[in-house]
C-alpha positions as CSV (number, residue, x, y, z in Angstrom):
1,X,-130.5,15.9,36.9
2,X,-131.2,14.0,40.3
3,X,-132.0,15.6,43.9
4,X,-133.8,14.9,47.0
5,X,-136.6,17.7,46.6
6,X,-137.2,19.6,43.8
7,X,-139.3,23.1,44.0
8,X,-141.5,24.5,41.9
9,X,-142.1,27.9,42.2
10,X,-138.8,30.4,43.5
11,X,-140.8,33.1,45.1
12,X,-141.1,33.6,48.8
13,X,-142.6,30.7,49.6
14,X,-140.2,28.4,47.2
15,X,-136.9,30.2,48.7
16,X,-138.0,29.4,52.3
17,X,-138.6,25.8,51.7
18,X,-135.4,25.6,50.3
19,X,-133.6,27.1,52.9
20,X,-134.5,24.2,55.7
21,X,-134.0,21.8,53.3
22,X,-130.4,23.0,52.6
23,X,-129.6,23.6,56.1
24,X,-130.9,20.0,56.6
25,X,-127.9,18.9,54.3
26,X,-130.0,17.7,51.5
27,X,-129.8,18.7,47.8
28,X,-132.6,20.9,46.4
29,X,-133.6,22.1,43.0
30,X,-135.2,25.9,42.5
31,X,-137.1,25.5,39.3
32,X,-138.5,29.5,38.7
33,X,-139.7,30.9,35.6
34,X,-139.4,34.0,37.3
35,X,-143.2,35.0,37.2
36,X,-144.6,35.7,41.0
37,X,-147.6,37.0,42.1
38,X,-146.4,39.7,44.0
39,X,-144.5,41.2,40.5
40,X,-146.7,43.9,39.9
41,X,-146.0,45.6,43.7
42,X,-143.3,47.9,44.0
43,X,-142.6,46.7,47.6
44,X,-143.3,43.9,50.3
45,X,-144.6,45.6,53.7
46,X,-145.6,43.9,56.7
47,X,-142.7,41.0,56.0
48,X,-140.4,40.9,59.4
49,X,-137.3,42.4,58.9
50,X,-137.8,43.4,55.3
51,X,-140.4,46.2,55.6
52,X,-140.8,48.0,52.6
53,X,-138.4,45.8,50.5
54,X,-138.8,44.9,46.5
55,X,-140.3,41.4,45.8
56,X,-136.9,41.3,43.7
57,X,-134.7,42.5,46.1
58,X,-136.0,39.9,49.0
59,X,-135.6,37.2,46.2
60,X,-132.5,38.2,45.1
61,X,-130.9,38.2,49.0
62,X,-132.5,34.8,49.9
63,X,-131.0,33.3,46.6
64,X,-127.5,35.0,47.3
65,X,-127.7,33.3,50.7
66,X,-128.7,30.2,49.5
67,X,-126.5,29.8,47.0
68,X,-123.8,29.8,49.7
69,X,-124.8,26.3,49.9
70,X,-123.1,23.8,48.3
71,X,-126.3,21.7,47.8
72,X,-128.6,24.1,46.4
73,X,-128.9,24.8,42.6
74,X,-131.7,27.3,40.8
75,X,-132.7,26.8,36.7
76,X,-134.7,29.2,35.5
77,X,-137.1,27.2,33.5
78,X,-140.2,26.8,33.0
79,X,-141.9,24.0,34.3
80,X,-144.0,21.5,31.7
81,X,-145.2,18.2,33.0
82,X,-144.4,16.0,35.9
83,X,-145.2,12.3,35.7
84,X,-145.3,9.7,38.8
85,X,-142.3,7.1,39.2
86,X,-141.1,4.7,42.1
87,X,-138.6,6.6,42.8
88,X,-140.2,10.0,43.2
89,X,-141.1,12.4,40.4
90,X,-139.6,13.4,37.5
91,X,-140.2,17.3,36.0
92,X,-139.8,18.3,32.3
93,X,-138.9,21.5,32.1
94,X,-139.6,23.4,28.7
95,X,-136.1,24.2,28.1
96,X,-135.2,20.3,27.6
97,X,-134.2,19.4,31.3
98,X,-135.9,16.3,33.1
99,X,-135.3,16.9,37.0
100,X,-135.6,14.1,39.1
101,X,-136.7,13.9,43.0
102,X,-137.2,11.8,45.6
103,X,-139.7,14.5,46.8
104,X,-141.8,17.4,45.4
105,X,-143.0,21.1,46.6
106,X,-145.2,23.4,44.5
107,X,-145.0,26.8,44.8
108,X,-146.4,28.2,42.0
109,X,-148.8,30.5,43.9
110,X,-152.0,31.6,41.9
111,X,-153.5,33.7,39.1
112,X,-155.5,36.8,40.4
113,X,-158.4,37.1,37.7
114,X,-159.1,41.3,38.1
115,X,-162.7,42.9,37.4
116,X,-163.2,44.3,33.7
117,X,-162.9,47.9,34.7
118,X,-160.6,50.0,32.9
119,X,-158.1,51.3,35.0
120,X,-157.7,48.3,37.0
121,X,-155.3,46.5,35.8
122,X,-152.9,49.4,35.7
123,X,-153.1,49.9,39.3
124,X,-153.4,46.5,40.4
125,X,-150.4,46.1,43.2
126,X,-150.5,50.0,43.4
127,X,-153.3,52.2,44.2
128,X,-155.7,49.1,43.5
129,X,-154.4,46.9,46.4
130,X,-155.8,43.7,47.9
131,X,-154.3,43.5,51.4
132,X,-154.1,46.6,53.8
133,X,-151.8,45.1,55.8
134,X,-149.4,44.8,52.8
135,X,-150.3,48.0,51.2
136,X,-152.7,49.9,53.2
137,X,-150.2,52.1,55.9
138,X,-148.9,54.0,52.5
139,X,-152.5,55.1,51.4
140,X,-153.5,55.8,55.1
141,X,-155.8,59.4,55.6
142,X,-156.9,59.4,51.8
143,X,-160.4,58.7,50.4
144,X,-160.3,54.7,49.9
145,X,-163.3,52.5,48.8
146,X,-163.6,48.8,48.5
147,X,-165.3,47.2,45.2
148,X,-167.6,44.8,46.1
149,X,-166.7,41.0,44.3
150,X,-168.3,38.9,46.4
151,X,-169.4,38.7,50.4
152,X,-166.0,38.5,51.5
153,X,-165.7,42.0,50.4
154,X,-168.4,43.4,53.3
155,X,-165.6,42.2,55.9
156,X,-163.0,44.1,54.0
157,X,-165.1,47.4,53.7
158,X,-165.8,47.5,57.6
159,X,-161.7,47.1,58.3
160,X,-160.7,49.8,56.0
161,X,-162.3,52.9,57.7
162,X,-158.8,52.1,60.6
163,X,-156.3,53.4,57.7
164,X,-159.1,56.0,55.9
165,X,-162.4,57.3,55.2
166,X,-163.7,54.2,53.2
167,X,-166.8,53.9,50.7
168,X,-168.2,50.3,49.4
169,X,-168.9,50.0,45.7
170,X,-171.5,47.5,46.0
171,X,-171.6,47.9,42.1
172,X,-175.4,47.7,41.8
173,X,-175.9,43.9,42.7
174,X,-174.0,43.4,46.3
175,X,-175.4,44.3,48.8
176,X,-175.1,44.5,52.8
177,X,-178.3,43.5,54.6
178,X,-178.9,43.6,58.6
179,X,-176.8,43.3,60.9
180,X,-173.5,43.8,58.2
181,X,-174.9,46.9,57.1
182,X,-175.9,47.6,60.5
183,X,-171.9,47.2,61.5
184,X,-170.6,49.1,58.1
185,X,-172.6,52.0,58.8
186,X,-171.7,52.0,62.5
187,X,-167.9,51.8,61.2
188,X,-168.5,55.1,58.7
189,X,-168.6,53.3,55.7
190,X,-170.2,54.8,52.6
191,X,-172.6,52.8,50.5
192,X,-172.3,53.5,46.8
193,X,-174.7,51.3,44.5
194,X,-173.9,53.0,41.0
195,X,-171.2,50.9,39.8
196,X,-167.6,51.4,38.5
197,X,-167.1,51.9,35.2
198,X,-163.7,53.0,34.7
199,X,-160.5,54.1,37.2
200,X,-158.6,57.7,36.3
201,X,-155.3,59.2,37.5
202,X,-151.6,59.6,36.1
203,X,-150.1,56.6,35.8
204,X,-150.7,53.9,38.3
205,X,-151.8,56.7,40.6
206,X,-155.5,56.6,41.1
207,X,-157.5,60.4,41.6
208,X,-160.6,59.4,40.9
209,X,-163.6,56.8,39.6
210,X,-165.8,57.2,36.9
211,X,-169.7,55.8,37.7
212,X,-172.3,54.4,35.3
213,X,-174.4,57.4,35.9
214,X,-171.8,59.7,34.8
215,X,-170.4,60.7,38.5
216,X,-166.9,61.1,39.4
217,X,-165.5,60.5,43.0
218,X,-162.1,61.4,44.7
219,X,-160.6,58.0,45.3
220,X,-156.6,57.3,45.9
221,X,-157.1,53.8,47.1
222,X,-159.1,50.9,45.6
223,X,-159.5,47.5,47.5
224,X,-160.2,44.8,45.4
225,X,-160.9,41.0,46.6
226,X,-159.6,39.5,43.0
227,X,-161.0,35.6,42.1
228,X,-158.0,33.4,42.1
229,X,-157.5,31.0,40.2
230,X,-155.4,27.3,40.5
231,X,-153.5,27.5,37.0
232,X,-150.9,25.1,38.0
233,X,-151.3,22.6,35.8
234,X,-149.6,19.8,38.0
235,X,-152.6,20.0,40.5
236,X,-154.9,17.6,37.7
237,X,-151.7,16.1,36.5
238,X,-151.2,14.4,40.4
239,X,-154.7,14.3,41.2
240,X,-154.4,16.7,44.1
241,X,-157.4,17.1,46.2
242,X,-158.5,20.5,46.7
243,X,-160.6,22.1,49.6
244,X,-163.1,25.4,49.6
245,X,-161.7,28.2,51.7
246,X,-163.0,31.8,52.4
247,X,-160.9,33.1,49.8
248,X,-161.8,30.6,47.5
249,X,-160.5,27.0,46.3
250,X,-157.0,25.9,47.6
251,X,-154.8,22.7,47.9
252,X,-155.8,20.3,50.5
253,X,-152.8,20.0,52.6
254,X,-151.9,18.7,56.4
255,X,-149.9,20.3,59.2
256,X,-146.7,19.6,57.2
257,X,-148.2,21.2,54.1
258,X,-148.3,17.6,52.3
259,X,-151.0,16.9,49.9
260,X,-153.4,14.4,49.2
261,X,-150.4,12.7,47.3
262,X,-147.4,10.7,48.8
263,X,-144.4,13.3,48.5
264,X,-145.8,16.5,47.1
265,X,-146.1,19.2,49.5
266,X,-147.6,22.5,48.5
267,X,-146.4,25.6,49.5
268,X,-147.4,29.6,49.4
269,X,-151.0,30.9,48.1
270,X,-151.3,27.5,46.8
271,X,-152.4,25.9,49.9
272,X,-152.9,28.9,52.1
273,X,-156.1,30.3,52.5
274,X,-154.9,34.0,54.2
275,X,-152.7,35.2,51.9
276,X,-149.4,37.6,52.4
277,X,-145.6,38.0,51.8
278,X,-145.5,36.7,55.4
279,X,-147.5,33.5,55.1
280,X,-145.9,32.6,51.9
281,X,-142.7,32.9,54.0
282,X,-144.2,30.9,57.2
283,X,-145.8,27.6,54.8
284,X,-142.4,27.3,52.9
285,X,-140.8,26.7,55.8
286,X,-143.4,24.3,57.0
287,X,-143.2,22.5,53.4
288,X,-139.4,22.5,53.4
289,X,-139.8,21.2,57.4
290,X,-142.2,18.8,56.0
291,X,-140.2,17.5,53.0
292,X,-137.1,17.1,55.5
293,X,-139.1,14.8,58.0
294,X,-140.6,12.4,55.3
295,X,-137.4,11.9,53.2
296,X,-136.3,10.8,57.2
297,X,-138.7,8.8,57.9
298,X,-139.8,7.6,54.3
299,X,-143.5,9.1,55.3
């Protein structure tokens, strides 16, 4: 199977890319194995227009719109290995299909690796959330705390007190020192150093958290700063250059979200160091922008 750009990835960030290239007239290739990040929340807030929508309902719209293209085909695959040619790239897909493109887009997004805690994983896209801006109006006026993973999470403790009263879990090794602490305190925010040892409530509701020393706190809201993890296995097999960010590695990409390699562009929590429905949205339509201009200009 031949096309100008083939897409890896048919999330958010996959479908947006798409959509310029279509639009531009050019024939594009979803391949989705239908396993996003964002499967495990019950709905997508913050995202323009779409406020309080299902991940599957915003994918299943932008795929009913795109498929009123003539030029736009999805195959849900999985994909295997993609090898280098002078014509572009060829994809095999685990199902049998090679795909062929003169350009390529990953969208494969990431792998959040949760903290051993049982009870966490449960919750995680739930009551134990990541982004408030995403998640954080529905658990607004509750007790909320923040468990401490890294530095990173210091700056997340001291913005949570705006949507409720907010303790830090510094989980007996994390700690805030001067002028942080000075700015956490000043915000309201509790300091807990007896760590989390387990998450409680009916179903993925959270009530309360259970404490090395045997404590138990009200808590309805858990922020957690996950490490993510690259798992796309295409990143080695190209040779893409990575690049440190605040939230941790990512793929090195320029204004038009191409990589360190001729023709792949990366798209989504790939390349993005802030992370959201909305900047998925915002960097697939850069890529797809991106993938348009080079196939134009042979960049």
């Amino acid at each position: 199977m031949d096309t100008d750009v083939l897409i890896i990835g048919g999330s958010f960030a996959g479908l947006s890319a798409a959509m310029q290239l279509v639009r531009g007239r050019r024939k594009v290739v979803v391949l989705d194995a239908k396993r996003p990040r964002n499967r495990f929340a019950k709905a997508s807030h913050g995202v323009f227009c779409l406020d309080g929508k299902t991940p599957e309902e915003i994918r299943s719209t932008a795929l009913s719109q795109l498929q009123a293209y003539s030029s736009f085909q999805v195959v849900e695959d999985t994909a295997d290995s993609v090898d280098v040619h002078e014509e572009g790239f060829a994809v095999a897909a685990q199902g049998g299909t090679t795909l062929r493109a003169k350009r390529l887009i990953l969208a494969t997004g990431i792998t959040d690796q949760l903290p051993d805690i049982p009870g966490v994983k449960e919750r995680w896209g739930r009551s134990v959330i990541h982004c408030p801006y995403c998640h954080g109006y529905e658990l607004s006026d509750r007790p909320l705390g923040v468990l401490a993973t890294s530095e990173l999470s210091f700056h997340q403790a001291a913005m949570i007190p705006d949507w409720g009263a907010t303790t830090l879990f510094t989980q007996g090794h994390l700690n805030p020192q001067g002028e942080v602490l000075d700015h956490l305190l000043a915000r309201g925010v509790i300091l807990e150093e007896a760590p989390i040892t387990q998450l409680e409530g009916d179903g993925d509701s959270l009530s309360e958290v259970v404490l090395a020393d045997g404590r138990k706190l009200p808590l309805e809201g858990l922020y957690v700063s996950p490490k993510a993890e690259l798992t796309s296995p295409f990143i080695d097999q190209l040779g893409l250059e990575l690049e440190e960010s605040f939230t941790g590695r990512i793929v090195k990409v320029d204004g038009f979200k191409e990589t360190s390699v001729k023709g792949v562009f990366a798209a989504g929590d790939l390349s993005n160091p802030m992370q959201s429905g909305t900047f998925a949205i915002a960097s697939g339509t850069m890529a797809g922008v991106g993938a348009h201009r080079s196939l134009i200009f042979n960049q």
